[in-house]
Backbone bond lengths (Angstrom), bond angles and torsions (degrees), N, CA, C in turn:
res aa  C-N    CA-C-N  psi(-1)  N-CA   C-N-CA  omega(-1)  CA-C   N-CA-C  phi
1 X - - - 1.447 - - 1.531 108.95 -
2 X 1.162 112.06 121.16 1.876 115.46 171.90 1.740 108.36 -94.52
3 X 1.672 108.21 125.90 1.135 99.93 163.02 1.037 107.00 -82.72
4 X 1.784 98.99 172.01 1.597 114.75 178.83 1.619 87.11 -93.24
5 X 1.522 80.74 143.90 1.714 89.39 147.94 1.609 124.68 -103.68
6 X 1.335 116.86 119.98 1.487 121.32 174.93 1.311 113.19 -70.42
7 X 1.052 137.10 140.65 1.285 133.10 146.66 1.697 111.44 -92.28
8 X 1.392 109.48 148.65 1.118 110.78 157.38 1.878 140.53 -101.25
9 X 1.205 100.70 151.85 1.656 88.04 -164.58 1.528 98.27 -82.05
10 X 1.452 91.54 168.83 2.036 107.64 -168.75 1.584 89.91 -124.10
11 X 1.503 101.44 130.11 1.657 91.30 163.75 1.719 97.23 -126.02
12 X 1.516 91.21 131.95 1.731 114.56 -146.98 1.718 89.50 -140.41
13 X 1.896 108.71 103.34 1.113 116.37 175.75 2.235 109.80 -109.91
14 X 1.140 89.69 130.51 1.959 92.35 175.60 1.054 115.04 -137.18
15 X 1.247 137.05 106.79 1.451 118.12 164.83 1.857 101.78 -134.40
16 X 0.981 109.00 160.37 1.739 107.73 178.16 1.502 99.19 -111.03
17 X 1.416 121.14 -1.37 1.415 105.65 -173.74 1.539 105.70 -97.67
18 X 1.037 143.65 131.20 1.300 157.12 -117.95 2.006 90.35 -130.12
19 X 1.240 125.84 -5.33 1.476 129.34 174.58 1.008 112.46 -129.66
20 X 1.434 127.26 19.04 1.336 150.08 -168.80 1.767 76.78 -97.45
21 X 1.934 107.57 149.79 0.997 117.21 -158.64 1.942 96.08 -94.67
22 X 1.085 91.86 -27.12 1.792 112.08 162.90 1.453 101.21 -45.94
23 X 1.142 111.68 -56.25 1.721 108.07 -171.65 1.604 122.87 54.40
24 X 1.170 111.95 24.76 1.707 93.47 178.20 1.492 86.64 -138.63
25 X 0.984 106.51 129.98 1.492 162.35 161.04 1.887 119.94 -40.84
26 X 1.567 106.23 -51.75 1.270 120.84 160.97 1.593 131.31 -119.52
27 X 1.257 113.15 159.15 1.547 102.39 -174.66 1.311 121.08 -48.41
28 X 1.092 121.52 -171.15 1.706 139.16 -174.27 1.483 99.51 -178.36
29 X 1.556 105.76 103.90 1.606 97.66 171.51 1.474 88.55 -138.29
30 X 1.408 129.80 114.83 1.230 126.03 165.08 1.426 95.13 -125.51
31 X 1.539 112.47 -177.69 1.581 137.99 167.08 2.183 91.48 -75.52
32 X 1.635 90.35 141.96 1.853 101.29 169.60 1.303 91.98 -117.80
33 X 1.360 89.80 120.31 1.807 97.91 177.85 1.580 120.09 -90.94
34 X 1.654 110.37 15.82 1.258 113.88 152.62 1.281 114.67 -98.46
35 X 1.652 118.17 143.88 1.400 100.30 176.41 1.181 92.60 -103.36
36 X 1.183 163.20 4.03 1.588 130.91 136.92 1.198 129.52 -36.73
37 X 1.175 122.40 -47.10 1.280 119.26 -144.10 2.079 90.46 -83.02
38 X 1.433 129.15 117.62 1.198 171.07 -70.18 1.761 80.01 -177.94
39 X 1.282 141.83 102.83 1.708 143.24 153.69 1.553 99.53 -102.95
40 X 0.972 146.61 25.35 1.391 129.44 -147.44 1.807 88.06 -96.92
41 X 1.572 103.53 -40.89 1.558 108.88 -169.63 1.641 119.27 115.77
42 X 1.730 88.65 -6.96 1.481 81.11 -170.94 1.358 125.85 -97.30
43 X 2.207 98.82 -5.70 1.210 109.93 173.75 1.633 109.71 -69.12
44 X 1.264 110.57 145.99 1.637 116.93 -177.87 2.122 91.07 -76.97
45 X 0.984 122.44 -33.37 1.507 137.04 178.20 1.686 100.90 -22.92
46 X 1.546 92.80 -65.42 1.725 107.35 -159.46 1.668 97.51 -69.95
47 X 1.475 137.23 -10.51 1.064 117.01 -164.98 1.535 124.72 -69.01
48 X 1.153 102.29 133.96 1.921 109.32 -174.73 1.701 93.57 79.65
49 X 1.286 134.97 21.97 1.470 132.72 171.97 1.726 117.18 -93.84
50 X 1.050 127.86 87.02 1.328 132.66 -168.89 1.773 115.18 -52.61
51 X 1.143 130.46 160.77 1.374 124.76 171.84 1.258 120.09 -69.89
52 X 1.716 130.21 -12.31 1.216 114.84 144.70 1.376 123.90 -91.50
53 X 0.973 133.36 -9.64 1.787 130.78 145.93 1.720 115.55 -40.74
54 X 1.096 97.81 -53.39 1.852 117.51 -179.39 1.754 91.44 -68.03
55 X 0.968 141.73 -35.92 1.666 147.31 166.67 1.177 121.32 -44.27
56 X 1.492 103.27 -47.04 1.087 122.13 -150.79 1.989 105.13 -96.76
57 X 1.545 108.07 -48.11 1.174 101.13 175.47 1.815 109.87 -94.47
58 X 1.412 121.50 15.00 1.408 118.65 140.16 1.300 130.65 -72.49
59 X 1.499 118.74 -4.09 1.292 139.73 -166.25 1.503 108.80 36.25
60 X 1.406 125.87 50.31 1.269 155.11 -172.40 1.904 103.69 -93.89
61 X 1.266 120.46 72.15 1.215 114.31 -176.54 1.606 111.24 -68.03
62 X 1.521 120.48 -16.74 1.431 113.61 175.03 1.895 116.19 -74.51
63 X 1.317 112.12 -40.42 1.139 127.62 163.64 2.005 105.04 -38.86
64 X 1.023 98.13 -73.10 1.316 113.66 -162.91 1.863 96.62 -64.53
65 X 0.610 137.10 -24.90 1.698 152.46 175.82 1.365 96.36 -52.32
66 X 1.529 86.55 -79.10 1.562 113.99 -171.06 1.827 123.94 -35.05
67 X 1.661 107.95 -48.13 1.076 144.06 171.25 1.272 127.74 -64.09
68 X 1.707 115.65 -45.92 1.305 109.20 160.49 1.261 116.19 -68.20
69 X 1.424 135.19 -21.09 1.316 128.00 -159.44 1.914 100.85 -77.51
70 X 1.577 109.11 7.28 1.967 95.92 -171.23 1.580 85.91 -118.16
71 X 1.173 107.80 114.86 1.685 144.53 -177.85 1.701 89.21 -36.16
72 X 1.525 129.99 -40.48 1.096 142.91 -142.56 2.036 102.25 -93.15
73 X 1.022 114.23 -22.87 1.575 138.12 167.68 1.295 107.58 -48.29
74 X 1.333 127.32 107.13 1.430 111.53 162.15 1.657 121.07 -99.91
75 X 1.330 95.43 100.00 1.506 106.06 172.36 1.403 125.21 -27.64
76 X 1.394 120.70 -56.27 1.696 126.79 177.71 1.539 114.04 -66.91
77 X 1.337 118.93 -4.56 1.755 122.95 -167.27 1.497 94.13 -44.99
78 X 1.216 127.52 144.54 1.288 170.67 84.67 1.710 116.50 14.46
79 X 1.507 126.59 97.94 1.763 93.49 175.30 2.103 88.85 -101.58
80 X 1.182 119.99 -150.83 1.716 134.38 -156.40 1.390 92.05 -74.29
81 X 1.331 135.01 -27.19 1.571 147.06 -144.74 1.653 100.75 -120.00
82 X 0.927 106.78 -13.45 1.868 120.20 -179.39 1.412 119.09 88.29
83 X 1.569 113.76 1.68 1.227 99.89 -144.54 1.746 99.02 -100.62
84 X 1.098 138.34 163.98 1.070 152.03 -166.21 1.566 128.99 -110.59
85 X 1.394 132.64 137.41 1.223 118.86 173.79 1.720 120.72 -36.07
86 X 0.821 110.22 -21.25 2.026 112.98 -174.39 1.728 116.64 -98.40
87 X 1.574 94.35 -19.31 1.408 103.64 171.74 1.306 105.57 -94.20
88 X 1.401 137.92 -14.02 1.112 121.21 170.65 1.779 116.52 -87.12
89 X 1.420 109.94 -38.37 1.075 124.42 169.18 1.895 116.42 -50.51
90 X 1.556 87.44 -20.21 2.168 81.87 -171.02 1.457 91.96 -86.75
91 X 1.895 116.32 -47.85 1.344 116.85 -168.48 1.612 111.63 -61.31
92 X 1.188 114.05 -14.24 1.279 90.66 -168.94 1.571 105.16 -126.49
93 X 1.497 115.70 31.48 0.996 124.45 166.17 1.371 129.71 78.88
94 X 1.457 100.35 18.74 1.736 103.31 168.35 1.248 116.27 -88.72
95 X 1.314 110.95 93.13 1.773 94.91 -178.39 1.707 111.83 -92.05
96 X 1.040 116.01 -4.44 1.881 106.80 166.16 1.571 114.31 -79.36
97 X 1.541 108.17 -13.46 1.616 108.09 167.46 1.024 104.57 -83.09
98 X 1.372 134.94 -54.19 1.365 134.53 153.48 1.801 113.21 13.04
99 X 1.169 76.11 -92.25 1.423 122.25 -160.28 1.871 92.75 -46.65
100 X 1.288 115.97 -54.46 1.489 128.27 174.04 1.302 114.07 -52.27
101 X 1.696 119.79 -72.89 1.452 123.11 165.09 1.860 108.03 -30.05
102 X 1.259 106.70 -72.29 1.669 96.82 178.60 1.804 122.80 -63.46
103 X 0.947 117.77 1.35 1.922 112.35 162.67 1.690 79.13 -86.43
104 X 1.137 120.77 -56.96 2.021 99.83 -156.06 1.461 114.96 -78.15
105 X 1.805 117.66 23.99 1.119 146.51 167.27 2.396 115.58 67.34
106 X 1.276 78.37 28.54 1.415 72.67 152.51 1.230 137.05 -63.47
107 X 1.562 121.22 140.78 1.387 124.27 -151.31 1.300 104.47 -114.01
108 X 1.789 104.64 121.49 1.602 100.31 -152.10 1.904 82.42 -104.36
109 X 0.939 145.68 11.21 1.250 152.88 -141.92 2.189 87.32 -114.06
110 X 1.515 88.81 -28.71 1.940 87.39 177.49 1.516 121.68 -61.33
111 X 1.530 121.38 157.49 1.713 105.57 179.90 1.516 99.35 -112.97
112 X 1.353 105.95 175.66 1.517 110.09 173.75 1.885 102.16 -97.54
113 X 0.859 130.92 -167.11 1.049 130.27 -168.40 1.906 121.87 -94.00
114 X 1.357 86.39 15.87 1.426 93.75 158.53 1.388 106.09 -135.75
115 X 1.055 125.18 47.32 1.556 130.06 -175.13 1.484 141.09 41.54
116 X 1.263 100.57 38.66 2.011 124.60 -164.68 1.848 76.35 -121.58
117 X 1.668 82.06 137.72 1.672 106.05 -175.24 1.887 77.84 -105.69
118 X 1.631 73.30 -173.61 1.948 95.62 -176.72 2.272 99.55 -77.99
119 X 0.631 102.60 -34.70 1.873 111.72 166.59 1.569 92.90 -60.05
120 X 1.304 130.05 -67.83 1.661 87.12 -152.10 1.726 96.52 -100.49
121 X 1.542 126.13 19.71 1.326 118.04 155.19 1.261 117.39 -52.00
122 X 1.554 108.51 -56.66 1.753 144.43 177.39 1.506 97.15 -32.52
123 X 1.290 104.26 -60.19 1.964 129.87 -155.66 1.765 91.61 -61.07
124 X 1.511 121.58 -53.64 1.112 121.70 -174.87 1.401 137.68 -59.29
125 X 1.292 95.33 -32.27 1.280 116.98 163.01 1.720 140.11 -102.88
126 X 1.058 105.18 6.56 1.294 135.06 155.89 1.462 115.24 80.83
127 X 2.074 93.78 23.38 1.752 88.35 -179.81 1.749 126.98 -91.30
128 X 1.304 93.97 99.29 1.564 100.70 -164.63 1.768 96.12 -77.07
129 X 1.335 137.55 -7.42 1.299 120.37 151.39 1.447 121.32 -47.09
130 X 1.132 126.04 -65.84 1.421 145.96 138.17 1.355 123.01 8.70
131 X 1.336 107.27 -76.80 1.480 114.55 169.62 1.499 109.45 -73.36
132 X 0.901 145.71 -28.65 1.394 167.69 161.28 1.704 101.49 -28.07
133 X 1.373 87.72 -69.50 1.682 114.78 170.34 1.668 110.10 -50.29
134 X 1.233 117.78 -82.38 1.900 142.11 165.37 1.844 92.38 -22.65
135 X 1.257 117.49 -45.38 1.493 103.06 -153.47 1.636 94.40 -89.54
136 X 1.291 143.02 -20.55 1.580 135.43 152.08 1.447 107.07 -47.77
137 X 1.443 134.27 -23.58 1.395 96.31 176.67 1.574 113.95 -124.26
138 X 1.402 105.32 21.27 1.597 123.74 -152.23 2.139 81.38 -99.15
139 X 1.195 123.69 111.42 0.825 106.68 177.09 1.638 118.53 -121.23
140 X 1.244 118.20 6.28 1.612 139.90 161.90 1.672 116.19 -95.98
141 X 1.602 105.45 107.94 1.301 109.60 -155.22 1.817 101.76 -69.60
142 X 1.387 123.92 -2.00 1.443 129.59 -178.00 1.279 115.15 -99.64
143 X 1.198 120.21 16.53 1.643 145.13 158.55 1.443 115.24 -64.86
144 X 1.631 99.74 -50.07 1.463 106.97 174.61 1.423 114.95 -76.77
145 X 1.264 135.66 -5.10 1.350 145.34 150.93 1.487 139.64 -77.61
146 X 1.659 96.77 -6.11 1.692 108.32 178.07 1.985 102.06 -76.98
147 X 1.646 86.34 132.67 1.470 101.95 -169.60 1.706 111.01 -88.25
148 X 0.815 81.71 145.27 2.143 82.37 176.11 1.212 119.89 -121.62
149 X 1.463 132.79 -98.18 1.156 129.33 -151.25 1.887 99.05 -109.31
150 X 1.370 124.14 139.82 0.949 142.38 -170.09 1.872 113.79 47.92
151 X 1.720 97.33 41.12 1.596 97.27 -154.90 1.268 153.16 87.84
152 X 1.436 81.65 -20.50 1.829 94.70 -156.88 1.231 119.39 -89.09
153 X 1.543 136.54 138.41 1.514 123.54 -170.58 1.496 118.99 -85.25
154 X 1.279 149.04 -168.20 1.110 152.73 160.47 1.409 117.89 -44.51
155 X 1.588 124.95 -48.06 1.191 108.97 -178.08 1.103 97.91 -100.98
156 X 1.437 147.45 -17.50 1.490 130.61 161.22 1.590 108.79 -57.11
157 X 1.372 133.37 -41.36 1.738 108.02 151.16 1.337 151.45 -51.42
158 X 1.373 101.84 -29.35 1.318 102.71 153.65 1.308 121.00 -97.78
159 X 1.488 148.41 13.10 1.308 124.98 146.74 1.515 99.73 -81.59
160 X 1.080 138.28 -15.58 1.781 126.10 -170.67 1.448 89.30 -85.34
161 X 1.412 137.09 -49.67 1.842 126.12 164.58 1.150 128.39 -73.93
162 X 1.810 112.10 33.99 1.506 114.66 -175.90 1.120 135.94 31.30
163 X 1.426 122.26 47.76 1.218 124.38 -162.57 1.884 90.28 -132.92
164 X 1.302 85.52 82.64 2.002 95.90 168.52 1.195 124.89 -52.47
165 X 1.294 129.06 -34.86 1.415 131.41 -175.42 1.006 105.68 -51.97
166 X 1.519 99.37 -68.18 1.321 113.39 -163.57 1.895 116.15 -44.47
167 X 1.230 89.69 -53.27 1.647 110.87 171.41 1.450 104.50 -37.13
168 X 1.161 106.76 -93.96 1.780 110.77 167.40 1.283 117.08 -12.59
169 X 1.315 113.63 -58.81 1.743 104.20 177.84 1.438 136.94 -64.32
170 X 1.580 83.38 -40.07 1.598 86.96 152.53 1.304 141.00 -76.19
171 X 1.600 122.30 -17.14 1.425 115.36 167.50 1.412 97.21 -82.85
172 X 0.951 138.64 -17.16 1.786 118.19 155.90 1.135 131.14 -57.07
173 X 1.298 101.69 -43.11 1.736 109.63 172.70 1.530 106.80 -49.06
174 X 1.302 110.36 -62.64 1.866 132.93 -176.46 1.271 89.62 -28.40
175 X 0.935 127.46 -70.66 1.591 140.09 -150.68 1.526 122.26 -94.37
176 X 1.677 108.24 8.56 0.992 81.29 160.73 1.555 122.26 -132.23
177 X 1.545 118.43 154.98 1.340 112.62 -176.59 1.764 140.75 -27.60
């Protein structure tokens, strides 16, 4: 029997230009403990995807640590798709990145480019850690009512993707003071 050998991917950010959309200032070379996620450059995927975007949907909380700590990082960046380090982190179920992005005041109130905030990414996918997380700093109960894509709000996405929890948590949220 031959094993494979895996390699693992490195997500390794440098730039010295300080308006560079990269924005960080010093290296970043850790291990990506997803092996999907592709830094090479050659995926068309990553384009306009910053090294804390790439952090964020590696669900790499050291990366993302590391990254907020350079003043020069812009937390709210934008990749081609709209979506943001915190929206990837809610959809795909990192809620301790979460949780990080929002102390260094990421604005989960932003849409991606079809008008779905980081709440009804969460909602869609049924990560009620996530929202769990979002609802400590969500402090306008009509947040959980902003509509996005085909109209629809957070918990109207997750009852159309059968995902009750999620639902449930959010008509609690709705409702409460």
């Amino acid at each position: 029997m031959v094993a494979k050998q895996r390699t693992q991917s490195r997500i390794c950010a440098v730039t010295t230009d300080p308006h560079s959309w990269r924005s960080v200032d010093t290296a970043v070379d850790v291990p990506c403990p997803h092996p999907d996620v592709d830094i090479s450059g050659q995926n068309s995927l990553l384009s306009n995807r910053t090294a804390l975007i790439l952090g964020s949907i590696a669900g790499s909380l050291e990366i993302v640590c590391r990254l907020t700590k350079n003043h020069l990082v812009k937390i709210n960046e934008q990749d081609k798709s709209g979506f943001t380090a915190l929206m990837y982190a809610t959809q795909r179920g990192h809620a301790a990145i979460a949780e990080l992005l929002l102390k260094k005041k990421a604005n989960y109130r932003l849409t991606d480019n079809r008008g779905n905030t980081a709440i009804i990414l969460a909602a869609r996918r049924n990560q009620v850690a996530c929202l769990e997380t979002l609802a400590r700093y969500i402090k306008d109960p009509a947040d959980w009512e902003a509509k996005g894509e085909h109209g629809l709000t957070a918990k109207e996405w997750a009852e159309a993707n059968e995902r009750p929890e999620a639902a449930e948590f959010i008509r609690k949220m709705r409702n409460s003071p």
